[in-house]
C-alpha positions in Angstrom: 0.0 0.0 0.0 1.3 3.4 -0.8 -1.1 5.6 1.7 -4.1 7.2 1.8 -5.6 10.5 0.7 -9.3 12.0 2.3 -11.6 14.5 1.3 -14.0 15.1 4.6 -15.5 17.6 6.4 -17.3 18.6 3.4 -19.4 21.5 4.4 -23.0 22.7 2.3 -21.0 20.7 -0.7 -19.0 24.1 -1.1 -16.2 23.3 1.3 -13.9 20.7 2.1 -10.7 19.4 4.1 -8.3 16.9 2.2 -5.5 14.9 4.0 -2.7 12.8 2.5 -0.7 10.1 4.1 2.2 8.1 2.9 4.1 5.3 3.8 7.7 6.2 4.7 9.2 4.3 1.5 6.8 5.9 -0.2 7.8 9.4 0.7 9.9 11.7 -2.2 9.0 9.9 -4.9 6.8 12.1 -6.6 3.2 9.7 -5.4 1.9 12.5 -3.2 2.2 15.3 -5.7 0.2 13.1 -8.4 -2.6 11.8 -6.2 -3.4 15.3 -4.4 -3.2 16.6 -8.0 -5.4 14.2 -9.5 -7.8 14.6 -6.2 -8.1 18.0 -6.5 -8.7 18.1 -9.9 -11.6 15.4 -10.0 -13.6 17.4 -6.9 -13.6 21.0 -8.8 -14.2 18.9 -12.0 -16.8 16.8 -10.7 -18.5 17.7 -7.7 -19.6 21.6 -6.4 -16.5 22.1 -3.8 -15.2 25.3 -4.6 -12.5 25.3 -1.5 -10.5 22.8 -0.7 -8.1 23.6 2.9 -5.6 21.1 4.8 -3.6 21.6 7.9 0.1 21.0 7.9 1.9 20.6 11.0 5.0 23.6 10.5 8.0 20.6 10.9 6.9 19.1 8.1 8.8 21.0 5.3 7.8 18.2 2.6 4.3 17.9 3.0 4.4 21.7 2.4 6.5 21.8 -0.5 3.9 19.0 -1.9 1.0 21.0 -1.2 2.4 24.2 -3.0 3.6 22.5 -6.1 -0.3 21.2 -6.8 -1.3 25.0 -6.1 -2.2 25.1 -2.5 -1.5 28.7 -0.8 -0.6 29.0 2.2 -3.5 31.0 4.1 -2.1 31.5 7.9 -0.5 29.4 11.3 -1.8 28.5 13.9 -0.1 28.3 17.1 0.0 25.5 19.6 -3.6 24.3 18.1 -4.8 20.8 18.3 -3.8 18.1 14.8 -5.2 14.8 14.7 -3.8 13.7 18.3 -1.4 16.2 19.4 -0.7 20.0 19.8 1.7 21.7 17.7 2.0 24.9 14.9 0.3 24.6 11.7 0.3 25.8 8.6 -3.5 26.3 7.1 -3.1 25.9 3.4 -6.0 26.4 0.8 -6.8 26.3 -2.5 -10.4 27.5 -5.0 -11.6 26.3 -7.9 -11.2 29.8 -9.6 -7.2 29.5 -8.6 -6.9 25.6 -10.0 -8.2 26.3 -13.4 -5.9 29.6 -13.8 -2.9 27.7 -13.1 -3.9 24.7 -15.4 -4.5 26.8 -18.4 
C-alpha cells in the first residue's frame, strides 16, 4: 500500500478538508504530488467544492513543499492548536476552484 488520501469535512457541498498520508518508502518519490493533483482536480471537476483547505503541521517541510507545487496557498498558522492527536503549529493551506483552473490553463 502506498497511503491514503481523504476529502471530509465537506461543508454545504462548497467546502472541504483533504489529508494525505504516505508510507515512509513511499515518501519523495513524486506519489503524493500526483494523487493530491489528481484529487483535486476530480472534486472541482466533478462535484460543487469550490474550496478545498488542509492543515500541515510547521515541521513538516515536505508535505508543504507537496502541497504548494499542486497549487495550494498558504492561508495562515496557527499556534499550539490541536492536529489529529497532538498540539503543535500549523500551517493552514487552501486552494479555490477559480485559482486551479488559472494555473492549469
Amino acid at each position: 500500500m502506498i497511503g491514503d488520501l481523504h476529502v471530509y469535512l465537506i461543508e454545504n457541498d462548497r467546502m472541504a478538508q483533504v489529508a494525505i498520508r504516505l508510507a515512509k518508502d513511499k515518501h519523495n518519490k513524486g506519489y503524493g504530488t500526483e494523487a493530491l493533483l489528481a484529487m483535486t482536480r476530480f472534486c472541482f471537476a466533478n462535484t460543487e467544492l469550490q474550496r478545498l483547505w488542509t492543515q500541515v503541521d510547521v515541521r513538516n517541510t515536505a508535505s508543504s513543499r507537496m502541497l504548494e507545487k499542486c497549487g495550494y496557498i498558504k492561508e495562515g498558522m496557527t499556534r499550539q492548536g490541536k492536529m489529529v492527536n497532538t498540539w503543535c503549529d500549523y500551517y493552514i493551506y487552501g486552494i479555490l476552484a477559480s485559482d486551479f483552473g488559472q494555473q492549469r490553463k
